[in-house]
C-alpha positions as CSV (number, residue, x, y, z in Angstrom):
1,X,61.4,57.5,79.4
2,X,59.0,57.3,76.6
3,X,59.7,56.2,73.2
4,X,59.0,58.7,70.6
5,X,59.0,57.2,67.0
6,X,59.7,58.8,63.8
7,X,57.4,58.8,61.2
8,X,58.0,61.7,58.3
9,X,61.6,60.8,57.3
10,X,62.6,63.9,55.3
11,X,66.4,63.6,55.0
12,X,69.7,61.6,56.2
13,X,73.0,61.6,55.5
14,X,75.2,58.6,55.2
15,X,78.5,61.2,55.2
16,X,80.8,60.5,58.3
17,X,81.4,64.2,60.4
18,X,83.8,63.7,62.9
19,X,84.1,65.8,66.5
20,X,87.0,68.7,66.3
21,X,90.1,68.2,68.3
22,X,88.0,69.0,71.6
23,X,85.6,66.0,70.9
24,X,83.1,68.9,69.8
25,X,80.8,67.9,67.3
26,X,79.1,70.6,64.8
27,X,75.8,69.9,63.6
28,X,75.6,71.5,60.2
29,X,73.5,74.2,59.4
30,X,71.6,72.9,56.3
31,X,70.0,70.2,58.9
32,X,69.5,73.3,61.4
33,X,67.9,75.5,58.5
34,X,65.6,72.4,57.8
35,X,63.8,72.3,61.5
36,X,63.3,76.1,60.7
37,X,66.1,77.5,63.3
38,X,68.7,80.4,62.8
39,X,71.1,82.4,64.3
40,X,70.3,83.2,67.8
41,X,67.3,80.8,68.3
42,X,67.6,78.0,71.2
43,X,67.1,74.6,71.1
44,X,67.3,71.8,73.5
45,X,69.6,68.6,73.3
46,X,67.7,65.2,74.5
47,X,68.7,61.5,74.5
48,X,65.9,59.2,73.0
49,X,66.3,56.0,70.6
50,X,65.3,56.4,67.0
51,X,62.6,54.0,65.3
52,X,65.8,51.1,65.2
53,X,66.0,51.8,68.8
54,X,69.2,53.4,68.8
55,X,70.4,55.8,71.0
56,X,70.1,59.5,69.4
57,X,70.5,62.5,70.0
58,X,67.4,65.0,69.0
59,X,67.9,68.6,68.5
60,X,64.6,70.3,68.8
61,X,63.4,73.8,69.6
62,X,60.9,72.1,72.2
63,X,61.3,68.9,73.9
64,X,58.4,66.9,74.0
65,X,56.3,65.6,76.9
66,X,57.9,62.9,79.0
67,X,61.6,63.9,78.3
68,X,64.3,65.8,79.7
69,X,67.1,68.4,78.0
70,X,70.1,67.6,78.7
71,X,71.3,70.6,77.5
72,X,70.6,73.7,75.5
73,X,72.5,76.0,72.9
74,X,72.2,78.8,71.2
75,X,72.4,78.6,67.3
76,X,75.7,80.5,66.1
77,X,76.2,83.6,63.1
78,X,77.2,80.1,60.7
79,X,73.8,78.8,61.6
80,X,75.4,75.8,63.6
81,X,75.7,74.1,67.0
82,X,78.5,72.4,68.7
83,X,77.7,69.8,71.1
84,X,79.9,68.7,73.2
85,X,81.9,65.7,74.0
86,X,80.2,65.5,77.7
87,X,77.0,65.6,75.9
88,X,77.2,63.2,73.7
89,X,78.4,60.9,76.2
90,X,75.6,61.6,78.7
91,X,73.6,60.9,75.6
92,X,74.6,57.1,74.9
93,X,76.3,58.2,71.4
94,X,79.7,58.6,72.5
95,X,82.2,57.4,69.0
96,X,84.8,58.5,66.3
97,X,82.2,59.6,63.7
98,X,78.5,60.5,63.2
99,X,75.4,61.3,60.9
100,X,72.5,63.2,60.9
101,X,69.2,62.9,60.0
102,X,65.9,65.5,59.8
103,X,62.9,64.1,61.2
104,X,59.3,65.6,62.4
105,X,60.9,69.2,63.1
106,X,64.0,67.4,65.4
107,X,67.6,66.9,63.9
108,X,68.6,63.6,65.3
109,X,72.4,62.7,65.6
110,X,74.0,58.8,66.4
111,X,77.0,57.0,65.8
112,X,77.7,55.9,62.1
């Protein structure tokens, strides 16, 4: 797989967000509202590592040359996404808590 790197960093978070009791995480909608996505709109899920080379997941309304989705959701009436426990373990970011960062239009997601 290629290696994309980040370059604009426009915002993290340092705050722990833990999966629900079904090992769901949500993705909170101010990081969803700043890649421009809303209610109803799809975007795709994809494993890639991050300019540390972790493993991350990117949340993107188009996945870029030379990757794959693993899956796809549709953005809910809270302007949120759960992704589920299966996909972040097909993802490499399988843990107990995560953050989220907003970079070049993609919401990336790893283990804190």
């Amino acid at each position: 797989n290629a290696v994309v790197v980040p370059t604009n960093n426009t915002n993290a978070t340092t705050d722990a967000h833990t999966p629900d009791a079904r090992g769901s995480l949500v993705v909170p909608s101010k990081f969803m509202k700043m890649i421009d996505v809303e209610f109803h709109d799809e975007v795709f899920v994809y494993a890639r590592q991050d300019a540390a080379n972790r493993p991350v997941l990117a949340i993107t309304e188009e996945v870029p040359a030379g990757f794959s989705a693993l899956t796809s959701y549709t953005v809910d009436y809270h302007n949120n996404i759960r992704i589920t426990k299966t996909q972040l373990i097909a993802g490499g970011i399988d843990g107990a808590s995560f953050e989220f960062e907003v970079d070049n239009n993609e919401v990336l997601v790893r283990v804190k």
